[in-house]
N, CA, C and O atoms as a Tinker XYZ file with bonds, in Angstrom:
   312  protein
     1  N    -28.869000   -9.230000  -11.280000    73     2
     2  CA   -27.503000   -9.708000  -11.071000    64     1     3
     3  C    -26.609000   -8.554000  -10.605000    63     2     4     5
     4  O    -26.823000   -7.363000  -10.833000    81     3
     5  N    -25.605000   -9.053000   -9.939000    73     3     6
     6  CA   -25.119000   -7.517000   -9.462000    64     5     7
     7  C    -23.373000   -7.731000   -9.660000    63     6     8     9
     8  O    -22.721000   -8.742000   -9.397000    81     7
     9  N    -22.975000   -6.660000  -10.110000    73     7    10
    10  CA   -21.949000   -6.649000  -11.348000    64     9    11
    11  C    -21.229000   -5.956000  -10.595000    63    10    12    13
    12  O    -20.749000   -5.041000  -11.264000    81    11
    13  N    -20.701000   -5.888000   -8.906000    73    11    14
    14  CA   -19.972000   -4.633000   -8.367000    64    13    15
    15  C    -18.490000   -5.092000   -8.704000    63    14    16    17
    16  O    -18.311000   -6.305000   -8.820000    81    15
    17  N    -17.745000   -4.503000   -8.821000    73    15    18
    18  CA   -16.462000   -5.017000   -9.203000    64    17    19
    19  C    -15.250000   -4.759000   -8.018000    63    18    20    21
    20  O    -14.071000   -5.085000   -8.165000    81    19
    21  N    -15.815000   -4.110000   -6.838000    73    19    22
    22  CA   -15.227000   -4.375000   -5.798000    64    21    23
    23  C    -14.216000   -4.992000   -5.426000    63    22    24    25
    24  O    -13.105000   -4.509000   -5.643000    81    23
    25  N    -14.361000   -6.173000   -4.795000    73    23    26
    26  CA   -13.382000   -7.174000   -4.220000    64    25    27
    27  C    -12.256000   -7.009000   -5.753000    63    26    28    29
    28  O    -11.073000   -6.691000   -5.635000    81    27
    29  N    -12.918000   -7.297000   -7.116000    73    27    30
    30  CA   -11.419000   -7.628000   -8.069000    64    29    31
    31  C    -10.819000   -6.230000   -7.717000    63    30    32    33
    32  O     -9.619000   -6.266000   -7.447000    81    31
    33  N    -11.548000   -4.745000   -7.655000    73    31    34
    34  CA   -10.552000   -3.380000   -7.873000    64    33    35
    35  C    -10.060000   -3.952000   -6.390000    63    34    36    37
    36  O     -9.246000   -4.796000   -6.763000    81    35
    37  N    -10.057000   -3.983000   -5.615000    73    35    38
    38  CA    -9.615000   -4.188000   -3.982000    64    37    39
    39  C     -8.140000   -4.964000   -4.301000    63    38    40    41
    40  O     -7.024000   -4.495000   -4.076000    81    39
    41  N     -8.424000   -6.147000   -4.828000    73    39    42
    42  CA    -7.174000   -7.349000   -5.211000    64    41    43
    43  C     -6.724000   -6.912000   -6.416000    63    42    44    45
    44  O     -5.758000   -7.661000   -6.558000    81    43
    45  N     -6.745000   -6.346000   -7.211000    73    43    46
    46  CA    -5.886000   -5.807000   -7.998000    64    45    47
    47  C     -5.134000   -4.660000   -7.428000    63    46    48    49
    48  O     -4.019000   -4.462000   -7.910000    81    47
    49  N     -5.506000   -3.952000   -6.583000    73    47    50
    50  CA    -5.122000   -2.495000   -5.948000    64    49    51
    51  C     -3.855000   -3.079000   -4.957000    63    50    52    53
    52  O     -2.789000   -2.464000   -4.988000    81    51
    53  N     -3.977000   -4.121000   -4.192000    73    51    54
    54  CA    -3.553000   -4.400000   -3.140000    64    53    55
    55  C     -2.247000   -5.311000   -3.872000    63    54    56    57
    56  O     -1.156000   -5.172000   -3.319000    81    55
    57  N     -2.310000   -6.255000   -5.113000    73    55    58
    58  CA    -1.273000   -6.890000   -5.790000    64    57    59
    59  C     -0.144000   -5.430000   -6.174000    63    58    60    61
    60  O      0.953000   -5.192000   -5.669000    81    59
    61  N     -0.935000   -4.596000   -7.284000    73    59    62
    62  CA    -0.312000   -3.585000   -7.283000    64    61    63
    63  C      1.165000   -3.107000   -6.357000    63    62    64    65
    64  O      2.367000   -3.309000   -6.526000    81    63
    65  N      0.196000   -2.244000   -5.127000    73    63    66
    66  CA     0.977000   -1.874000   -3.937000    64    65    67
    67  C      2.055000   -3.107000   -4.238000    63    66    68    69
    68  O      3.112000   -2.872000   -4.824000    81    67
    69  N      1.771000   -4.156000   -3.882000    73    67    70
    70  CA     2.172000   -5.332000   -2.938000    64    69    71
    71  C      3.828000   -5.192000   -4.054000    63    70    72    73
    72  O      4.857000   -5.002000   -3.405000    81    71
    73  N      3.969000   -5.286000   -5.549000    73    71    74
    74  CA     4.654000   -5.327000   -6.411000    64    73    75
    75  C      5.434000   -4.314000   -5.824000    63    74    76    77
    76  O      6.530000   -4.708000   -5.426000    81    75
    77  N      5.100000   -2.708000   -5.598000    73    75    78
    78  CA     6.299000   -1.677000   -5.528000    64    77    79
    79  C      6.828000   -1.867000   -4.146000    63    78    80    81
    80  O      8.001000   -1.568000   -3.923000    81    79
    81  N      5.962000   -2.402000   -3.073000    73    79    82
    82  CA     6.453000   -2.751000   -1.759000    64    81    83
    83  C      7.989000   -3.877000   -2.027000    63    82    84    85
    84  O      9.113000   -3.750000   -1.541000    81    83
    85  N      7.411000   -5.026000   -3.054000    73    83    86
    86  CA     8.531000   -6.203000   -2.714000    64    85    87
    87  C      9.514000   -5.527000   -4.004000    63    86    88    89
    88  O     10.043000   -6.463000   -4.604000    81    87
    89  N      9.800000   -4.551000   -4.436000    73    87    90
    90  CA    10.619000   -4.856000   -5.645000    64    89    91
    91  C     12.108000   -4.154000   -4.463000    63    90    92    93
    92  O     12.127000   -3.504000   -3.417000    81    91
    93  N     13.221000   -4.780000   -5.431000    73    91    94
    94  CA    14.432000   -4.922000   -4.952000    64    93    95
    95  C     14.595000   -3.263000   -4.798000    63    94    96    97
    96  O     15.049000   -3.232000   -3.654000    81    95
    97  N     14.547000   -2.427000   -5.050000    73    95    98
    98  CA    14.954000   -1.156000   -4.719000    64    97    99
    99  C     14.057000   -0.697000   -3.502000    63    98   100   101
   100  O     14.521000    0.060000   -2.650000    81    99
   101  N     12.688000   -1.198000   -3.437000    73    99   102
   102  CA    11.839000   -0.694000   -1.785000    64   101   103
   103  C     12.569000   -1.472000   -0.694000    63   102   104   105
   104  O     13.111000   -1.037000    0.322000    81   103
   105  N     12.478000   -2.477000   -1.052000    73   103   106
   106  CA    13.379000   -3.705000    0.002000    64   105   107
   107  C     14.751000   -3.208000    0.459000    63   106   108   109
   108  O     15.206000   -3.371000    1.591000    81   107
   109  N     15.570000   -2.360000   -0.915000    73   107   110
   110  CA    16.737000   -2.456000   -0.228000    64   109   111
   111  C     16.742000   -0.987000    0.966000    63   110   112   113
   112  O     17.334000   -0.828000    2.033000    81   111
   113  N     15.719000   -0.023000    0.124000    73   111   114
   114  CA    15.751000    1.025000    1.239000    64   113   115
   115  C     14.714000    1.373000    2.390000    63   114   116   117
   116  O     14.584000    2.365000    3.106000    81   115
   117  N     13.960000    0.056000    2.280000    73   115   118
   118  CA    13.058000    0.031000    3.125000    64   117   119
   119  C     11.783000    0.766000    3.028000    63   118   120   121
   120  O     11.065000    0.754000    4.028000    81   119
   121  N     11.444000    1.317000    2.124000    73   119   122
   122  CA    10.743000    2.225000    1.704000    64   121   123
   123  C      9.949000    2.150000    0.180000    63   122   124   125
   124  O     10.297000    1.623000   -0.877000    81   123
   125  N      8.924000    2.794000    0.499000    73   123   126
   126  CA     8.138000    2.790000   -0.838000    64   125   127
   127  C      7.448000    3.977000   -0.948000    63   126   128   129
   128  O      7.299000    4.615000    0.095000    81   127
   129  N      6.814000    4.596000   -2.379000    73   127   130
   130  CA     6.550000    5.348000   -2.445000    64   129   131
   131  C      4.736000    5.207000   -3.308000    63   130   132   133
   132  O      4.735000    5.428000   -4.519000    81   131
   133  N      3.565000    4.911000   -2.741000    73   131   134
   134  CA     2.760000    4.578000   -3.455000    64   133   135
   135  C      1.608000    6.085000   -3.264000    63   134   136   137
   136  O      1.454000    7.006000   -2.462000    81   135
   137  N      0.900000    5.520000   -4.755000    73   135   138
   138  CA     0.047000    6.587000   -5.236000    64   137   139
   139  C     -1.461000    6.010000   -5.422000    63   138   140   141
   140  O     -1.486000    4.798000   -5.636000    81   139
   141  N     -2.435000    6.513000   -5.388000    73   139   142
   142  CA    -3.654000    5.738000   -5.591000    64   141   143
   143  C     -3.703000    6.256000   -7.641000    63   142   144   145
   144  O     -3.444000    7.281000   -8.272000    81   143
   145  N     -4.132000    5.007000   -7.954000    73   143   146
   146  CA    -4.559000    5.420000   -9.420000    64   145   147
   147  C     -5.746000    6.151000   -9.522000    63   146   148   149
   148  O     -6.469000    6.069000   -8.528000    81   147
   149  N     -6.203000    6.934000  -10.566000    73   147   150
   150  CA    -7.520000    7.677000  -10.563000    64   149   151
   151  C     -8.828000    6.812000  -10.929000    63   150   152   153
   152  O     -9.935000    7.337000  -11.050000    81   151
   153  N     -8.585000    5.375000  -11.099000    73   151   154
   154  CA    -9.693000    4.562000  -11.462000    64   153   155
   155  C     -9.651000    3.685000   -9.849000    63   154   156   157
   156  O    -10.413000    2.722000   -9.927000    81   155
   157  N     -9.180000    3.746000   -8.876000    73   155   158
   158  CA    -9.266000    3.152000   -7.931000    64   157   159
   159  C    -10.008000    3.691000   -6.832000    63   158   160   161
   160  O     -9.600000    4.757000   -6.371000    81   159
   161  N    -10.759000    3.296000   -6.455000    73   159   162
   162  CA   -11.712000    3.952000   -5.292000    64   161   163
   163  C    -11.051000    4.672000   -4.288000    63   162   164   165
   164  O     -9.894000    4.455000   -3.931000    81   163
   165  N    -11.700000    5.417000   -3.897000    73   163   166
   166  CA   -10.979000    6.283000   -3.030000    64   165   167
   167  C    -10.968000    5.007000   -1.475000    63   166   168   169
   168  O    -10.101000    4.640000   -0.682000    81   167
   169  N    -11.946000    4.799000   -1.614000    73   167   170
   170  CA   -12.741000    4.175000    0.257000    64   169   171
   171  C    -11.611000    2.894000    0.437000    63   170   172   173
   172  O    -10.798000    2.573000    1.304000    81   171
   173  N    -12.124000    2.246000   -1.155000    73   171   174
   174  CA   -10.651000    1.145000   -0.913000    64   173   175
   175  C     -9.190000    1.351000   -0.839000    63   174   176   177
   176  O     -8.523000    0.453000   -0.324000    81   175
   177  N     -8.629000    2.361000   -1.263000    73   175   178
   178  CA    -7.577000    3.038000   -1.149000    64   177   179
   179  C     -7.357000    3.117000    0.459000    63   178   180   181
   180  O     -6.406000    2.557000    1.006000    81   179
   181  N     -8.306000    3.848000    1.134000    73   179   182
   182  CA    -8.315000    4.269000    2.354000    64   181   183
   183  C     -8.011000    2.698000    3.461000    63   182   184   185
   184  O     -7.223000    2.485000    4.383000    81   183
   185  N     -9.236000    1.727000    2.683000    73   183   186
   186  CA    -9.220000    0.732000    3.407000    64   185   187
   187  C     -7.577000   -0.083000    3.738000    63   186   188   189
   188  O     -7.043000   -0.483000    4.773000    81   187
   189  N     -7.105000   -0.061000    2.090000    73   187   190
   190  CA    -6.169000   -0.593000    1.858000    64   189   191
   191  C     -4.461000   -0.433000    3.265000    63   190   192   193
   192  O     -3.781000   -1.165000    3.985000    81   191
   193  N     -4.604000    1.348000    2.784000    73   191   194
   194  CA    -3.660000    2.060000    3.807000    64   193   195
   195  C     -4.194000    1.082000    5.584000    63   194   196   197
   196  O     -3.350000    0.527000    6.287000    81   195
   197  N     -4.725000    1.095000    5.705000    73   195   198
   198  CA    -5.006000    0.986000    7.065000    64   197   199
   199  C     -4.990000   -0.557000    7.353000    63   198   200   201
   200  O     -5.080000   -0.996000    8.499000    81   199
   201  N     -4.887000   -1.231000    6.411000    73   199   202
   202  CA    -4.529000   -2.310000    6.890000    64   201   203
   203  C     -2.612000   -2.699000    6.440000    63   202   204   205
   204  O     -1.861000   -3.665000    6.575000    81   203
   205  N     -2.551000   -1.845000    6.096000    73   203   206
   206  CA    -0.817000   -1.700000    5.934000    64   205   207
   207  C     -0.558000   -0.928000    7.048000    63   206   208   209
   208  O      0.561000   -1.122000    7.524000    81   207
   209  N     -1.198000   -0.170000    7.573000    73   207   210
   210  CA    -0.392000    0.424000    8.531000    64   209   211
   211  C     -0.896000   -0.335000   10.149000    63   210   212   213
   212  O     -0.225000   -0.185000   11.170000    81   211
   213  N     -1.970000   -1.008000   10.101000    73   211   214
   214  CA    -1.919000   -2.372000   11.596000    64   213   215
   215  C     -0.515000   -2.919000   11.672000    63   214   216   217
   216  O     -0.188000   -3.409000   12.752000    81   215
   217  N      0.260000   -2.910000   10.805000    73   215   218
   218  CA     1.528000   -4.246000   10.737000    64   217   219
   219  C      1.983000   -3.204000   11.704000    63   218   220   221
   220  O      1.589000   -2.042000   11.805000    81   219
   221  N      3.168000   -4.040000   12.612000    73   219   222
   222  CA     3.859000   -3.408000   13.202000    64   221   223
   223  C      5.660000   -3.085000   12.676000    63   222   224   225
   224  O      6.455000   -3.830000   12.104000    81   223
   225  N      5.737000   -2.315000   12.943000    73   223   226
   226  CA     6.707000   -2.083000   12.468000    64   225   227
   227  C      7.062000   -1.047000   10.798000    63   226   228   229
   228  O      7.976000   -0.799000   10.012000    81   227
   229  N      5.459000   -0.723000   11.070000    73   227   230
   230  CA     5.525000   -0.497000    9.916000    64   229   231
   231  C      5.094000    1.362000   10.171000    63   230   232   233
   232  O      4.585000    1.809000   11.199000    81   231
   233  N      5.363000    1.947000    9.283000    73   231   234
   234  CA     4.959000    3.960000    9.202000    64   233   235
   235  C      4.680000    4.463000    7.760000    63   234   236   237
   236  O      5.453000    4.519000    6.804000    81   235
   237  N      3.230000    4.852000    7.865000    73   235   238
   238  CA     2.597000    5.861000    6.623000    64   237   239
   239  C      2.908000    7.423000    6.807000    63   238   240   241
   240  O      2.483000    8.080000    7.757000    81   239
   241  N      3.611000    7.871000    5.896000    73   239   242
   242  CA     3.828000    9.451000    5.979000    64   241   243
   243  C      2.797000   10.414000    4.837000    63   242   244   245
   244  O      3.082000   10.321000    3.643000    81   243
   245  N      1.902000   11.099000    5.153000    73   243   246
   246  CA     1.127000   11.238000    3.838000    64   245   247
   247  C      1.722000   12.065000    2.742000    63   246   248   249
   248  O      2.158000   13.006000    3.407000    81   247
   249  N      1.890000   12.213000    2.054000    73   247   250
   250  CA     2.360000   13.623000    1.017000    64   249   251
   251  C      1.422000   14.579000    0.477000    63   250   252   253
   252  O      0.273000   14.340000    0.104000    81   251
   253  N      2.179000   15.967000    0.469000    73   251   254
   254  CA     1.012000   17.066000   -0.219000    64   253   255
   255  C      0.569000   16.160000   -1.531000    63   254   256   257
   256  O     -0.598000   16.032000   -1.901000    81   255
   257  N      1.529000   15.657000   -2.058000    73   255   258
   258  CA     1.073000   15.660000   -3.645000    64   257   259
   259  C     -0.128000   14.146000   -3.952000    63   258   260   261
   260  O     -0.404000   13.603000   -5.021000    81   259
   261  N     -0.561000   13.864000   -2.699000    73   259   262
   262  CA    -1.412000   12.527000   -2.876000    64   261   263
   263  C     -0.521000   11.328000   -2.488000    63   262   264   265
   264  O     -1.264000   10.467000   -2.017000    81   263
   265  N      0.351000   11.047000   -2.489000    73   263   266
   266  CA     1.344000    9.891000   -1.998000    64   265   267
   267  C      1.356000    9.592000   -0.892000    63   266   268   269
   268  O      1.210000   10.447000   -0.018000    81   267
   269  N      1.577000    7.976000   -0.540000    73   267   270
   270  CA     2.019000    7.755000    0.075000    64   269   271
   271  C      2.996000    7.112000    0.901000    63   270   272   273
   272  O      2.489000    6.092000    1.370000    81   271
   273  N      4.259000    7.277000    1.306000    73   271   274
   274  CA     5.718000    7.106000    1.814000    64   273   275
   275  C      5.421000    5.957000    2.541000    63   274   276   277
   276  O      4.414000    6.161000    3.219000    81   275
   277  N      6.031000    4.432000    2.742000    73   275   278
   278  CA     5.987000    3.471000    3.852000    64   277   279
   279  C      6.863000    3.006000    4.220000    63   278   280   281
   280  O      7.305000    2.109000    3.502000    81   279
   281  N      7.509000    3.272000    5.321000    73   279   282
   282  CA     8.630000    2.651000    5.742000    64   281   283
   283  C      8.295000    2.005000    6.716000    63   282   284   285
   284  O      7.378000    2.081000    7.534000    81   283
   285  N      9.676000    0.936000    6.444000    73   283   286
   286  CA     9.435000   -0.219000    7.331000    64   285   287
   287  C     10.799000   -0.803000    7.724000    63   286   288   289
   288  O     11.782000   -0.793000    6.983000    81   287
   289  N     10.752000   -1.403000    9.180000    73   287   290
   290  CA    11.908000   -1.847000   10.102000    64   289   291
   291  C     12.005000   -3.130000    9.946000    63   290   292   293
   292  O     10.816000   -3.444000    9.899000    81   291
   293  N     12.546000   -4.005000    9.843000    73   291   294
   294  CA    13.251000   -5.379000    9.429000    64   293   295
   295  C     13.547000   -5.719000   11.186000    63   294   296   297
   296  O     14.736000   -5.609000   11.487000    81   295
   297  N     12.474000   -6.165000   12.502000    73   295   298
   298  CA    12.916000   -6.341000   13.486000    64   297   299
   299  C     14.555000   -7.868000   13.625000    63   298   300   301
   300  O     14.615000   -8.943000   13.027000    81   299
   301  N     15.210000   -7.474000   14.277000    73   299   302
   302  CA    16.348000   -8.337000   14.705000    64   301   303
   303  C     16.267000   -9.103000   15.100000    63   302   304   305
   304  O     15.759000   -9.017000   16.218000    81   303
   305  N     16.601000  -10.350000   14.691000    73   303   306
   306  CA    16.506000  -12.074000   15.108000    64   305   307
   307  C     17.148000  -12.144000   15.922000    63   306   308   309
   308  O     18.295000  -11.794000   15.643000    81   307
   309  N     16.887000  -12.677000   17.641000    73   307   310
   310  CA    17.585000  -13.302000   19.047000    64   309   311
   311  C     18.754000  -13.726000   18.506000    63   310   312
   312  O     19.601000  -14.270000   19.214000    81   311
């Protein structure tokens, strides 16, 4: 039987993010500031970033200290 726990660390990792992305203080400055936990895979971490940063409109800044900065543009409705 095979017990990888993958996909749940992946969807738990990605809810995570997803929480400091939507909370009212990232929203209001457009910005977030995320960190990988030390029980979270590195590869999915990696995976994770890179499909946040396909969106358009969107910018990863890396930090010395392991972080990572995401800002994002709110494009203008016609």
């Amino acid at each position: 039987m095979d017990t990888t726990v993958t996909p749940d660390t992946y969807v738990r990792m990605g809810m995570r993010v997803q929480k400091i992305i939507n909370s009212p203080t990232a929203q209001k400055a457009r910005a977030a500031l995320i960190f990988r936990l030390p029980e979270e895979p590195v590869d999915e971490w990696e995976r994770l970033l890179e499909e946040i940063d396909e969106n358009d409109n969107v910018t990863l800044a890396y930090r010395d200290d392991g972080g990572v900065q995401i800002f994002w543009v709110v494009p203008k409705e016609d």
